[in-house]
C-alpha positions in Angstrom: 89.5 98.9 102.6 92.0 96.5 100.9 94.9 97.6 99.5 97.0 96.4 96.4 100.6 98.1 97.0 103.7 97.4 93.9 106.4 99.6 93.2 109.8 99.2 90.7 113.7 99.4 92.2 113.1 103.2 91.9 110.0 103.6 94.2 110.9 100.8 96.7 111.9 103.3 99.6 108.7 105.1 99.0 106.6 101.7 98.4 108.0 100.8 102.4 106.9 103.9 103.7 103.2 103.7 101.9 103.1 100.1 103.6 103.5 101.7 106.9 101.6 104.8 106.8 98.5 102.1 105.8 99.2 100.1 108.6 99.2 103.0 111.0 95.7 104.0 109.4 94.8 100.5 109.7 94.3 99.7 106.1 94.9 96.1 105.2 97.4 95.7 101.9 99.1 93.1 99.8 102.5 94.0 98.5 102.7 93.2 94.6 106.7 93.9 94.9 109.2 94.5 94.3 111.3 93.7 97.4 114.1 94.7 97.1 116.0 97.6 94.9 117.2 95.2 92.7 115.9 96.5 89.2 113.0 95.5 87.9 110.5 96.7 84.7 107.5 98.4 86.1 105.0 96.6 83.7 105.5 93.5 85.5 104.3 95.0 88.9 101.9 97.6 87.4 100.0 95.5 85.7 99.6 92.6 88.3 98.3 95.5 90.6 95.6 96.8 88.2 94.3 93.3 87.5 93.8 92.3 90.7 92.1 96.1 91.6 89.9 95.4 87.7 88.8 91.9 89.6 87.9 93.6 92.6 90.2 91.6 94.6 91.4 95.1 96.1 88.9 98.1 96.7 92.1 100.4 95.6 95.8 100.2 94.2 99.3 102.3 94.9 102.1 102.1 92.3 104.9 103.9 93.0 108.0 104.4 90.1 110.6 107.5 89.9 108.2 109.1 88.6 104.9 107.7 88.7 104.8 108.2 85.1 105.5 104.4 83.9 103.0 103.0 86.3 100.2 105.0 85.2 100.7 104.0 81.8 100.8 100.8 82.2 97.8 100.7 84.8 95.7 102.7 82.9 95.7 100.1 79.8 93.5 97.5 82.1 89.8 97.7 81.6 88.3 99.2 84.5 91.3 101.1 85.7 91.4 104.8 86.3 94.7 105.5 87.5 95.5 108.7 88.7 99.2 110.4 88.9 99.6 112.5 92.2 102.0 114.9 93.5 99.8 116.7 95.6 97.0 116.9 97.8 94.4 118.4 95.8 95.1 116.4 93.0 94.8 112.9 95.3 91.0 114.5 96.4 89.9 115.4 92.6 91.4 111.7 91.0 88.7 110.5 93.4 85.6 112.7 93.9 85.8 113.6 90.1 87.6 110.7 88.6 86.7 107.6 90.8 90.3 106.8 90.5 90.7 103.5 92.0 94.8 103.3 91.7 96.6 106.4 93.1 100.4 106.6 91.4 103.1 108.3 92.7 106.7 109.5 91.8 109.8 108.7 94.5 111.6 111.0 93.0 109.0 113.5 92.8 107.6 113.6 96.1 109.5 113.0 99.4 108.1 110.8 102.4 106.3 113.9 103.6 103.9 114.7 100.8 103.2 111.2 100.5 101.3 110.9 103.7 99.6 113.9 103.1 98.9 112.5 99.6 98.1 109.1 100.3 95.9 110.1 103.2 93.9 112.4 101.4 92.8 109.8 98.9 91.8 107.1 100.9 89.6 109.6 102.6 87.9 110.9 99.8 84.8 109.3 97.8 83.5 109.7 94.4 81.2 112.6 94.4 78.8 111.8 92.1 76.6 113.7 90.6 77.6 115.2 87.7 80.9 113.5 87.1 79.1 110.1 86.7 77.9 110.9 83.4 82.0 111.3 82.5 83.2 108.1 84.3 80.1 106.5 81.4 81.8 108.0 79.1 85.4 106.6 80.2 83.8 103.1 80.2 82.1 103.7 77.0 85.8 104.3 75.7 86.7 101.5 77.1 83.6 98.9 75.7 82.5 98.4 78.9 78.9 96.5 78.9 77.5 97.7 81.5 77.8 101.5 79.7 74.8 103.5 78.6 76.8 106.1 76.2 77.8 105.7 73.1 80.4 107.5 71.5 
């Protein structure tokens, strides 16, 4: 699995420790930024990440803000994204067995380094179920325009 990984100033200590929990799980990543703490808007790294994850350059993405808030937003306005805020476990597993979420946000000043790893690791585990929730992720695209949906809303 290949990663896309971007953060703002206020999620860059959390953004170093995601890079290193995926290279002890032996993910492979790209780092969108930033690099530093130097501040930064998080449209300018949210939506680089959710373009290249829209291309399929990157099976998943991992924005991390102060709250996780901004970078959903802004991900979630890409076509083809399903960006999913986390602060737990159980929500990580549901954004993808129910949601196909394919960018997982999180909040540095939400969640300590911890509950990321827990959080991170549970989502890169699971797979979309199926089933049932596909006829909802047609319907998302449908929202969306998408071409290649069957429902019309």
């Amino acid at each position: 699995m290949h990663i896309a990984v971007g953060c703002d100033h206020a999620g860059f200590d959390l953004k170093q420790a995601v890079m290193g929990l995926l290279t002890e799980l032996g993910y492979s990543y790209e780092d969108f930024g930033c690099h530093n703490a130097c501040s930064i808007d998080y449209p300018d790294v949210a939506l680089p990440v959710a373009e290249a994850v829209a291309q399929g350059r990157f099976d998943q993405g991992i924005l991390v803000c102060s709250t996780g808030i901004g970078m959903s937003i802004v991900a979630n306005k890409k076509f083809g994204i399903r960006a999913a805020l986390c602060h737990d476990g159980f929500s990580a597993r549901r954004a993808r067995e129910h949601n196909d979420a394919n960018i997982i946000c999180l909040g540095q000043w939400v969640i300590g380094k911890g509950l990321m790893r827990e959080i991170v690791a549970i989502y890169l585990r699971s797979e979309f179920a199926g089933g049932r929730h596909t006829g909802r992720i047609e319907k998302i695209r449908a929202v969306e325009g998408h071409p290649e949906s069957q429902e019309n809303l």
